[in-house]
C-alpha positions as CSV (number, residue, x, y, z in Angstrom):
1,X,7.8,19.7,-23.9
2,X,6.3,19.7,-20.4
3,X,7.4,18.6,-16.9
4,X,5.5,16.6,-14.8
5,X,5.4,17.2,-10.9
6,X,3.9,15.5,-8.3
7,X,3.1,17.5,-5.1
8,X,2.1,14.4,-2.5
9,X,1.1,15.3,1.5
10,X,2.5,11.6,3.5
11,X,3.2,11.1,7.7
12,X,6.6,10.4,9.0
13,X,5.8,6.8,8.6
14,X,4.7,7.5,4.3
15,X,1.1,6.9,4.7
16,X,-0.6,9.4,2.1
17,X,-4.5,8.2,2.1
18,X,-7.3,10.0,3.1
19,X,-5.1,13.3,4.1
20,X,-8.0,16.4,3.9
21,X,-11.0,14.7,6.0
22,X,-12.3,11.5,7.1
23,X,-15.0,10.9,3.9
24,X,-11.9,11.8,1.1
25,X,-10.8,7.4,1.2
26,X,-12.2,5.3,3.9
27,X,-10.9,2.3,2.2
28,X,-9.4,-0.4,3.7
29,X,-11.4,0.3,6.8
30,X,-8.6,3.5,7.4
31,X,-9.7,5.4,10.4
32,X,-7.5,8.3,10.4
33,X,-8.8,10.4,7.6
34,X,-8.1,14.2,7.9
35,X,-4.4,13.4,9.5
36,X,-3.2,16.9,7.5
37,X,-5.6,19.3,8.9
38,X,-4.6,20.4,11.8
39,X,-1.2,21.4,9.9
40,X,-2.6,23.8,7.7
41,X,-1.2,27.5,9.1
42,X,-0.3,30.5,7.1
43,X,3.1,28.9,5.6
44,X,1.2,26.1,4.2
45,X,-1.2,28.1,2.8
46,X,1.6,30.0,1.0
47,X,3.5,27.4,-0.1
48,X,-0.1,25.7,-1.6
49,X,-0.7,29.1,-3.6
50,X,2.9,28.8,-5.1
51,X,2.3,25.6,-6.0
52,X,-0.5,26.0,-8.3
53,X,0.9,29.6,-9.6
54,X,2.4,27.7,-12.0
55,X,0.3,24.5,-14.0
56,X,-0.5,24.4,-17.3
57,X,-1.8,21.1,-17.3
58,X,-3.1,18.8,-14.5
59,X,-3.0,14.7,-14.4
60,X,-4.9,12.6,-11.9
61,X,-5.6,9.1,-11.1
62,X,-8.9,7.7,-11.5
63,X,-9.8,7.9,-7.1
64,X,-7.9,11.6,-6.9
65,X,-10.4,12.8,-9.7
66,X,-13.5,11.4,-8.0
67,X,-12.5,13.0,-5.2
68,X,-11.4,16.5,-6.7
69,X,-14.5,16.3,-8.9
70,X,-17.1,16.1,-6.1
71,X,-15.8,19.0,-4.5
72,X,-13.9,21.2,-6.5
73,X,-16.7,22.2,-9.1
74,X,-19.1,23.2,-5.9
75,X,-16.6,25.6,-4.9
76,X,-15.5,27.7,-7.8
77,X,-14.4,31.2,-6.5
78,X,-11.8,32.8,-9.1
79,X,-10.1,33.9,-6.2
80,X,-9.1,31.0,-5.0
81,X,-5.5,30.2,-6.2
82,X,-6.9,26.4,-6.2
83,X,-10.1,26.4,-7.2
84,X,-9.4,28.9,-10.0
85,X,-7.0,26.2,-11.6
86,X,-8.5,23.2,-10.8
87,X,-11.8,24.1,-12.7
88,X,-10.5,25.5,-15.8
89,X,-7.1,24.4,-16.5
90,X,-6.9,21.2,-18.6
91,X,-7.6,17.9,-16.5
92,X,-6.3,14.4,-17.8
93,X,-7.7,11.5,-16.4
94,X,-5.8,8.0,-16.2
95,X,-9.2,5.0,-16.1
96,X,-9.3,2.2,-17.3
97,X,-13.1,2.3,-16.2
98,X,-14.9,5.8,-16.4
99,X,-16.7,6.5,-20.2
100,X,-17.6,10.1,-19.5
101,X,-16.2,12.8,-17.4
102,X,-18.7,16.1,-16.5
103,X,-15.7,18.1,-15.0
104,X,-14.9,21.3,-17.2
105,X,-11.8,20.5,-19.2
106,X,-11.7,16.9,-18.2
107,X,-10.0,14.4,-21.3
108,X,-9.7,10.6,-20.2
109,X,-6.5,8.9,-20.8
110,X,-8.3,5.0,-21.3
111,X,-5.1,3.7,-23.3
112,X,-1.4,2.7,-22.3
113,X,-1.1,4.8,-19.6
114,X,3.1,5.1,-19.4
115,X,2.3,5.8,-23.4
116,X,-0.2,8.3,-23.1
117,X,1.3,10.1,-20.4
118,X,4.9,10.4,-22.8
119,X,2.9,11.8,-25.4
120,X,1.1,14.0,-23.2
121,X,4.5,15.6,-22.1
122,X,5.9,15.9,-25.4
123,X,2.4,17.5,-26.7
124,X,2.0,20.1,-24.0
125,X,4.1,23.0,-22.8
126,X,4.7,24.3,-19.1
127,X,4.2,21.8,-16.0
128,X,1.7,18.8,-15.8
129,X,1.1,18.6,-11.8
130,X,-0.4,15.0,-10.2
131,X,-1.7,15.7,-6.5
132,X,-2.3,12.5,-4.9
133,X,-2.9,9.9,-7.7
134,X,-0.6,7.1,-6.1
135,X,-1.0,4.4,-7.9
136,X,-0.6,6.1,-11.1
137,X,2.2,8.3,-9.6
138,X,4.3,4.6,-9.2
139,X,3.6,3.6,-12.7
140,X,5.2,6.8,-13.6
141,X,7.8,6.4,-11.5
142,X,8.9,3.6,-12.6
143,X,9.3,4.6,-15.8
144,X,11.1,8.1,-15.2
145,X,8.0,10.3,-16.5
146,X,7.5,12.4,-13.3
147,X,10.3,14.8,-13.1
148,X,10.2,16.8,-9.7
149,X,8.5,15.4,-6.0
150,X,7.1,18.2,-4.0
151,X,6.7,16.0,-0.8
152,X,5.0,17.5,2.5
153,X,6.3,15.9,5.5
154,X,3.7,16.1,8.1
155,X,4.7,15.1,12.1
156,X,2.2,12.2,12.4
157,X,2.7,8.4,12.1
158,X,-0.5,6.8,11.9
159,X,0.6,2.7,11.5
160,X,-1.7,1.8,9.1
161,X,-2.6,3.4,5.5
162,X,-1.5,3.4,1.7
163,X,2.1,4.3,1.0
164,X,3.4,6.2,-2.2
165,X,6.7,4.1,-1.8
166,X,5.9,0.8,-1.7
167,X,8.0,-2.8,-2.0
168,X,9.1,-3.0,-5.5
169,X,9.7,0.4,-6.6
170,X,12.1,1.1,-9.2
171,X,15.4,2.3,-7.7
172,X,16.2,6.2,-8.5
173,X,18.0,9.0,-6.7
174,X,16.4,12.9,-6.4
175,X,18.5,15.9,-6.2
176,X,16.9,18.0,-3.4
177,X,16.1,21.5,-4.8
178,X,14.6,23.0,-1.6
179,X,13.6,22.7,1.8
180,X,12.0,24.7,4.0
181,X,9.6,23.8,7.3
182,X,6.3,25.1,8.3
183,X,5.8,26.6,11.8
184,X,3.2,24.1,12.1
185,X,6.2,21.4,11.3
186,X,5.4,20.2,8.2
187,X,8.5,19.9,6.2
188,X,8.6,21.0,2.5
189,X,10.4,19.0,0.3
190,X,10.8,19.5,-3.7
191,X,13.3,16.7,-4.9
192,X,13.9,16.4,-8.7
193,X,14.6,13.2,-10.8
194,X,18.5,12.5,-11.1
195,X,18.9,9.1,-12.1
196,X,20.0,5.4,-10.9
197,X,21.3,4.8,-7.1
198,X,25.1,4.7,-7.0
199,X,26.2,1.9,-4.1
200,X,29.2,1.7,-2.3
201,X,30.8,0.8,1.3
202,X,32.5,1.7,3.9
């Protein structure tokens, strides 16, 4: 059985759109595409390459692939700790709306997406990882199918923006596994799934 991950880049404030450059999601009218750049020294780099050291498997939502797709096939250097996986590693698509998909390895996911994503898990072996995919990333979290958060904190608030966490999200609790900080600033998060908030006072 596989674990699913999801490695997410948000501000201080939780936006997460539009992170690597100004064309990736104008939507919305957002003005403040490319927020993550700057950020990207030598430790990022590093913890980047550990991250995709280890998929077996990767799951995107329908505006991630689009945006993965139109770049990632142009620049396929087996070198490249992310290109190198991205291209040839299997890709599973969550659409309601796409019919085909030209990307290498690509297989759309078109029915019940909290279904298909179960069987998926139970199917495969190693770790699925989700970059980005938001929207499909709070479907799964709201029904306990994404097992560990890799979440990189970046020292910006921009105001405006889509969030990961949004009103209405299913309560849970993450056991923090590591932490460790850029010298850039960006803090490095990995949380893992642990279960139902426990309240109390004081």
């Amino acid at each position: 059985m596989a674990t699913l991950s999801l490695t997410q880049f948000l501000t201080l404030d939780g936006v997460i759109q539009a992170p690597g450059g100004p064309e990736e999601d104008p939507s919305g009218g957002f003005e403040h595409g490319g927020w993550s750049v700057p950020f990207g020294d030598e430790d990022f780099g590093q913890r980047i390459t550990e991250i995709f050291a280890r998929p077996t498997a990767f799951l995107l939502g329908r505006r991630t692939y689009d945006i993965f797709s139109g770049y990632w096939p142009k620049h396929d250097d087996p070198a490249d700790p992310v290109a190198s996986k991205l291209n040839h590693l299997p890709k599973y698509v969550a659409t309601t709306t796409l019919t085909s998909a030209d990307w290498e390895n690509t297989t759309l996911l078109r029915g019940d997406v909290v279904k298909e994503v179960a069987a998926l898990k139970d199917r495969l072996d190693g770790e699925i990882q989700m970059h980005g995919s938001a929207g499909l990333a709070r479907t799964l979290l709201d029904h306990d199918l994404i097992d560990t958060l890799h979440l990189h904190v970046f020292p910006v608030v921009l105001g405006t923006g889509r969030r990961l966490f949004t009103d209405g999200v299913r309560p849970s609790t993450f056991r923090l596994a590591d932490a460790r900080t850029t010298a850039a600033g960006v803090a490095l998060h990995t949380y893992e799934l642990a279960g139902r908030p426990i309240y109390g006072s004081y």
